[in-house]
C-alpha positions as CSV (number, residue, x, y, z in Angstrom):
1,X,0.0,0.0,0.0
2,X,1.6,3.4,-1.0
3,X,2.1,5.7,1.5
4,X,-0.2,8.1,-0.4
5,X,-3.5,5.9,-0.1
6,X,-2.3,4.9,3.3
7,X,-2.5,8.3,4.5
8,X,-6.2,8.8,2.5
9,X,-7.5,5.6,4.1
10,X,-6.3,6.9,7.9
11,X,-7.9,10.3,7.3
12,X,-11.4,8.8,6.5
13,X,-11.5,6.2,9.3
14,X,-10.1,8.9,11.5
15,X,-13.2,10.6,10.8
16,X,-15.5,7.7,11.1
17,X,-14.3,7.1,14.5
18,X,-14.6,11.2,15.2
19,X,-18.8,10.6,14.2
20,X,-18.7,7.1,16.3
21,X,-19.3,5.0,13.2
22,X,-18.7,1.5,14.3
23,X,-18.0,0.1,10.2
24,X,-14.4,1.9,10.9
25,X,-13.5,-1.1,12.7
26,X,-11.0,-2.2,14.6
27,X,-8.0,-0.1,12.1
28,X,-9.7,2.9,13.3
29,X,-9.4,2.3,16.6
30,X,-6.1,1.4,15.9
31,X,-5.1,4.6,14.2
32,X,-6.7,6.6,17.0
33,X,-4.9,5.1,19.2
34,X,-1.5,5.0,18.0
35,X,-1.9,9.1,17.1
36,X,-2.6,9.0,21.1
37,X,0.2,6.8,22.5
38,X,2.9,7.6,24.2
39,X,6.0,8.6,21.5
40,X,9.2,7.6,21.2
41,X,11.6,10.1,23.2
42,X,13.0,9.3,26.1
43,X,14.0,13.3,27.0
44,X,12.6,16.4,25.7
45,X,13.7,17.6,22.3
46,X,13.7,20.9,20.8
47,X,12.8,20.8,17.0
48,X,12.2,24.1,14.7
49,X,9.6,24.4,12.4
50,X,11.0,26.2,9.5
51,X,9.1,29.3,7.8
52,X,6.9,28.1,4.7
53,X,7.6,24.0,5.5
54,X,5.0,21.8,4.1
55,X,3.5,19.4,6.3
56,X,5.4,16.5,4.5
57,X,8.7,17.7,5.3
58,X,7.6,18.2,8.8
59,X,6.0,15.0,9.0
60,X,8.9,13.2,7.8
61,X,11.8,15.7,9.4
62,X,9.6,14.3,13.3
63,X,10.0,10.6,11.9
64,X,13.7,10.9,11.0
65,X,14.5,12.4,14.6
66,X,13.1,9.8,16.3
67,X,10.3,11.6,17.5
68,X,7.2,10.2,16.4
69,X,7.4,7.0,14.9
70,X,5.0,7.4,11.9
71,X,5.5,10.7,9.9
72,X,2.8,9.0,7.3
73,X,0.1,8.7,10.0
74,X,1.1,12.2,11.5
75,X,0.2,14.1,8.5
76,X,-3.0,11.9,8.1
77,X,-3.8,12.9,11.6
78,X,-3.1,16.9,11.0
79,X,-5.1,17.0,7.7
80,X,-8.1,15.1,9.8
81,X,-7.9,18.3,12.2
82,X,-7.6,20.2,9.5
83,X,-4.1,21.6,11.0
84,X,-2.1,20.7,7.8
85,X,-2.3,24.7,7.2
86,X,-2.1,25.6,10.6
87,X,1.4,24.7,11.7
88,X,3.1,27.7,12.5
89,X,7.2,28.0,12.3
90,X,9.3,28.3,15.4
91,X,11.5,26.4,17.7
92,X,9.8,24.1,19.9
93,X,10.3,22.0,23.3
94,X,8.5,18.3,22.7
95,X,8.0,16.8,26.1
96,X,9.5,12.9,26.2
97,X,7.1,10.4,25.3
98,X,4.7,13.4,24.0
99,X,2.2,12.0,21.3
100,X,1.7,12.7,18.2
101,X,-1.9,14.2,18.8
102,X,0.3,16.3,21.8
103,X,2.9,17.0,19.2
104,X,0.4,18.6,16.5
105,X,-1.1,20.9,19.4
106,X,2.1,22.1,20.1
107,X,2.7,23.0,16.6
108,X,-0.8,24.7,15.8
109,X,-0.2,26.6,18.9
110,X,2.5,28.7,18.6
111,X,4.1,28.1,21.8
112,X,7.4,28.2,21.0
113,X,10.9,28.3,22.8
114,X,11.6,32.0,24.7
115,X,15.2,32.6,25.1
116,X,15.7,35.9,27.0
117,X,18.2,38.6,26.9
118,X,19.2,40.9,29.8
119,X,19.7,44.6,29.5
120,X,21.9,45.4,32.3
121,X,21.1,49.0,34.1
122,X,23.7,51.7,32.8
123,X,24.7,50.4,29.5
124,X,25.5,52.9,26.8
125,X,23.0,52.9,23.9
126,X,26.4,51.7,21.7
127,X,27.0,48.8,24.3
128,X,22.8,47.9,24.3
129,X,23.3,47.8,20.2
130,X,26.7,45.7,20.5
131,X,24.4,43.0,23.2
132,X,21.8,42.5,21.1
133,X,23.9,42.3,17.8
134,X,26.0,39.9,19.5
135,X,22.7,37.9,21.1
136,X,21.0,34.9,18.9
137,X,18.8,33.4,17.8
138,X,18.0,36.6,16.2
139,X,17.8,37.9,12.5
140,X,18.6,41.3,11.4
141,X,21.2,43.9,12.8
142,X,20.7,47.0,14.7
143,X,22.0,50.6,14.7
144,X,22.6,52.5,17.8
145,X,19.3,54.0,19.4
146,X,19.0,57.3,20.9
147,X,21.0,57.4,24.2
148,X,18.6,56.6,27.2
149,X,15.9,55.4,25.0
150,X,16.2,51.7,26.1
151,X,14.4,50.2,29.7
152,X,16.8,47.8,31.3
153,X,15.1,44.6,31.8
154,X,14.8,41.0,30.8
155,X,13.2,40.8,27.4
156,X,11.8,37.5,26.1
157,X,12.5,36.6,22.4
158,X,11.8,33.6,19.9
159,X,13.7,32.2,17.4
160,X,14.8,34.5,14.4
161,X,12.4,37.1,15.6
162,X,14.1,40.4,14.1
163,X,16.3,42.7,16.2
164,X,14.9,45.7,15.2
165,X,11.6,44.2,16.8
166,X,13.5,43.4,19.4
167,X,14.6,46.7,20.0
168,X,11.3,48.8,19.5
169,X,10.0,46.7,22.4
170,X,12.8,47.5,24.3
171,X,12.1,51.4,23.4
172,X,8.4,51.2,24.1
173,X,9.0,49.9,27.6
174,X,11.1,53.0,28.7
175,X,8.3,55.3,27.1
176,X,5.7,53.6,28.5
177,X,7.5,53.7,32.0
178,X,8.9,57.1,32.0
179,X,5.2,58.3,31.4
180,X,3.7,56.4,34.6
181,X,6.8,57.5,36.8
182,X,6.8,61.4,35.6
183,X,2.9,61.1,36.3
184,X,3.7,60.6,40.1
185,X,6.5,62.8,40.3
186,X,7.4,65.6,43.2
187,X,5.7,68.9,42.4
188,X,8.9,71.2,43.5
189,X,11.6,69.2,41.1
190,X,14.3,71.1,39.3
191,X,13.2,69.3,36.3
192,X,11.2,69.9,33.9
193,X,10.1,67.5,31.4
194,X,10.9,63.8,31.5
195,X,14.2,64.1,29.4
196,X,15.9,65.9,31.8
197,X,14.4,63.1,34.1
198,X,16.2,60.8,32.1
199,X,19.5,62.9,31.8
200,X,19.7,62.8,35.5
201,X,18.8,59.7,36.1
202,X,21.3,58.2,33.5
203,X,24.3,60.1,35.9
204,X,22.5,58.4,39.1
205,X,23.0,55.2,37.5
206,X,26.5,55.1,36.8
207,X,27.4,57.0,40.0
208,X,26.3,54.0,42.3
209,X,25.7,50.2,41.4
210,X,24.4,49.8,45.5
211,X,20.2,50.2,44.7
212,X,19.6,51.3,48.2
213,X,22.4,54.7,47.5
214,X,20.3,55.6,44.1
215,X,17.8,57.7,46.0
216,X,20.6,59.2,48.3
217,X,22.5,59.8,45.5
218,X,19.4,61.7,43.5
219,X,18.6,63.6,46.0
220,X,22.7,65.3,46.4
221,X,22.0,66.2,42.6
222,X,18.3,67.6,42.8
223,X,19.7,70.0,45.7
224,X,22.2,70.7,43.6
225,X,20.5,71.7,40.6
226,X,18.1,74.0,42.8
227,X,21.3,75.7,43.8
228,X,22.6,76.6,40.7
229,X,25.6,74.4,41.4
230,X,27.5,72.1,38.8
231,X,27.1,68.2,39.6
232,X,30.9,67.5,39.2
233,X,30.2,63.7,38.1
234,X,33.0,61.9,37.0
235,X,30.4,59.7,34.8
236,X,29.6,62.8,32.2
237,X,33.5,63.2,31.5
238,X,34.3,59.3,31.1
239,X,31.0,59.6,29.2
240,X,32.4,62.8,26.7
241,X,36.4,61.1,26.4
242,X,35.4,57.7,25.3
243,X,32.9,59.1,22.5
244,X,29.5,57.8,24.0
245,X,31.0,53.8,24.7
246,X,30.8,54.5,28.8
247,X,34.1,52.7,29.4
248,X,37.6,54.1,29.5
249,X,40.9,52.1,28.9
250,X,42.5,54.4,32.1
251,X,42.1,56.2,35.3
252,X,40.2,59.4,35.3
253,X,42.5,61.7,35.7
254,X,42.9,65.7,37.0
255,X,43.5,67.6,33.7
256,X,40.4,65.1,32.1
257,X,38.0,67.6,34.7
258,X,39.0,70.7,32.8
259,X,38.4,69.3,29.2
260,X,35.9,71.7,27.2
261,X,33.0,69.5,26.7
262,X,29.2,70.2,26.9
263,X,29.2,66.8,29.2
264,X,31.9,67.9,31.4
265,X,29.5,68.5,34.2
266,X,32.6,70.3,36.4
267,X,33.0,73.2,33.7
268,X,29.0,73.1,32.6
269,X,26.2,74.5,35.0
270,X,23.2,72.3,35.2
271,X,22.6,69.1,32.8
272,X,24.6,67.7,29.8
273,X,22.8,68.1,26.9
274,X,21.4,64.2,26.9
275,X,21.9,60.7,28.6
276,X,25.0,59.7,29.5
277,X,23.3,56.1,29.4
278,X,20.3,53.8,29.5
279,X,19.0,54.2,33.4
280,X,16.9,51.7,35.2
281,X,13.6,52.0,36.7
282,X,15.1,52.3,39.8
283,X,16.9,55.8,39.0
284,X,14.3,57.4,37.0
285,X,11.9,56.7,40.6
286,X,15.0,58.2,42.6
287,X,14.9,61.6,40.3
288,X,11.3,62.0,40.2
289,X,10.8,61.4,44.3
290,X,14.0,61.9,45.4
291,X,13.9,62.0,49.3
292,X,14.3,65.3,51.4
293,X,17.8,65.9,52.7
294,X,20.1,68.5,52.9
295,X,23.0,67.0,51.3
296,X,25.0,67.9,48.7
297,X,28.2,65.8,49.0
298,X,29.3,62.2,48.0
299,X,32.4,60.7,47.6
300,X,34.1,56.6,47.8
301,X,33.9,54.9,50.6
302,X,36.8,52.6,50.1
303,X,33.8,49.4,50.3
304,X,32.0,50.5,46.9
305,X,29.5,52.8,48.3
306,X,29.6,56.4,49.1
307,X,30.2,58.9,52.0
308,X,27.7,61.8,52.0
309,X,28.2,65.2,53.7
310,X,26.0,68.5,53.9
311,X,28.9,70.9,54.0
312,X,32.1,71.3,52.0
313,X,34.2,71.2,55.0
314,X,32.9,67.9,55.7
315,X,33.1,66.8,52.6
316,X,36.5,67.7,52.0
317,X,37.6,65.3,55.3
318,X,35.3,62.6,53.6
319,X,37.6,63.0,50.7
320,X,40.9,62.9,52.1
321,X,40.2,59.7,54.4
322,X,39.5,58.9,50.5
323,X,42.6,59.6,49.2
324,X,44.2,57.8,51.9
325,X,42.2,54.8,51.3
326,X,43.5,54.9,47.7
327,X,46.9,55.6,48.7
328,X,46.4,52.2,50.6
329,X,44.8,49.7,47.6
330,X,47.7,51.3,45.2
331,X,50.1,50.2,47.9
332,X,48.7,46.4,48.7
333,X,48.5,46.5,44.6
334,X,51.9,47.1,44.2
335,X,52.7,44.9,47.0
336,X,51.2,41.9,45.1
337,X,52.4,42.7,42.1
338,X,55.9,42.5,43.5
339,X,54.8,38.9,45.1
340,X,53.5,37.7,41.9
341,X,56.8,38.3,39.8
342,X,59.0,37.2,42.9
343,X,56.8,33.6,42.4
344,X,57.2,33.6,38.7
345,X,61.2,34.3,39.1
């Protein structure tokens, strides 16, 4: 029997035994049966439906993998639901010993594999572009967005869905969540429309990676910005010397605070003229409800949070037990540097 009329003989007593016609016989009880066992894998598998595959190709592609055991009676089965148009392309995760009647459910549904990327908080707009580039399954290639124009979050993606997509998603989620944080922001803010909000937000970010400082640390600049003072943040000058990529090869060093740039913040009153980065959620809450304090001071604590002061007296003694706390890593640094090559000699 050809493997044509095979699969036109299952389809009709299929449907017989859909109607309850006893004359299908014991084959059709069979058939509906065996589309309902138990199949063949012993652990799940993933499989990927490819865009525009017939039913054939998948019917026989499940058979040669080993998971279904009859790709002639599968595609019998799907044109009996009427599924044989219906299978939609996409990776999928077959359960072991799934069915084939399982198996063509999966397939109509759509369910398909997620893989995720993560958008760390503080990334550059180049180094979100370069991640997702980088990142697969995905098709397509991205340019670099607008700085600050990205929410930093886990995204969920399927198979060879197109970066670009990808990335408008990525975009709508920091409009969408700017607009419900500016709603319920402070009425006396320095700020005034929900760029800036994202400007200073952006320098909160990369001024502290310790959540719990990000209001503290909003609040220094918000008092600042009410008094006409600059924000002096070493972030808007890395930001300005390594041309938007948020990293530097080097230390930051003295003569880098006096470099003409709009986004040196020590030269320039009031904000740099954009996002010095993507800020989290986190940060663009801390700007818009920053709490009420009276400081305007932060500097290193040596343990990789900050020292805050009201008064520049007391902030310069924060910053020389600073200095000598530096003075002290550069010394144990050397120190094992020295034990390092005295091992290798």
């Amino acid at each position: 029997m050809s493997a044509l009329l095979k699969s036109r003989i299952l389809f009709v007593l299929l449907a017989l035994v859909a109607i309850g016609a006893a004359t299908a016989g014991g084959v059709a009880v069979w058939a509906h049966n065996a589309v309902h066992a138990p199949g063949p894998l012993t652990e799940p598998r993933v499989y990927v439906v490819a865009r525009g595959a017939a039913l054939s190709s998948i019917a026989r592609d499940l058979e040669s993998a080993g998971i279904i055991e009859d790709g002639t009676l599968f595609k019998g089965y799907a044109r009996y639901r009427q599924a044989n148009r219906s299978l939609r392309a996409g990776e999928y995760e077959i359960a072991a010993g799934a069915s084939m009647a399982e198996i063509l459910e999966l397939l109509v549904s759509g369910k398909t594999v997620l893989h995720r990327i993560t958008v760390p908080e503080g990334l550059t707009s180049y180094q979100v572009a370069s991640l997702i580039n980088e990142a697969g399954p995905l098709t397509g290639t991205i340019e670099t967005p607008p700085e600050g124009s990205i929410l930093p979050e886990t995204y969920n993606f399927a198979r060879d869905e197109d970066r670009a997509v990808l990335l408008e998603r990525m975009s709508e989620a920091m409009t969408e969540t700017l607009a419900e944080l500016w709603e319920q922001r402070a009425s006396d803010l320095p700020i005034k429309t929900p760029e800036e909000a994202v400007i200073l937000a952006s320098i909160v970010e990369r001024e502290t990676g310790i959540a719990a400082e990000r209001p503290r640390v909003a609040a220094v600049f918000v008092n600042r910005l009410r008094k006409g003072m600059r924000l002096q943040s070493d972030p808007t000058i890395i930001y300005a010397l390594s041309d938007g990529k948020g990293r530097l090869d080097r230390q930051l060093l003295f003569k880098d605070l006096e470099i003409k740039d709009p986004y040196n913040t020590y030269r320039v009153k009031g904000l740099p003229p954009g996002p010095i980065c993507n800020p989290g959620r986190a940060s663009l809450a801390a700007v818009l409800n920053p709490p009420d304090t009276d400081e305007l001071y932060f500097v290193a604590d040596g343990t990789g949070g900050h020292v805050f002061a009201t008064t520049l007296a007391e902030h310069e003694r924060n910053v020389r037990n600073w200095r000598k706390i530096e003075r002290e890593i550069r010394r144990r640094m050397r120190q094992e540097e020295q034990q390092r090559k005295n091992q290798q000699q």
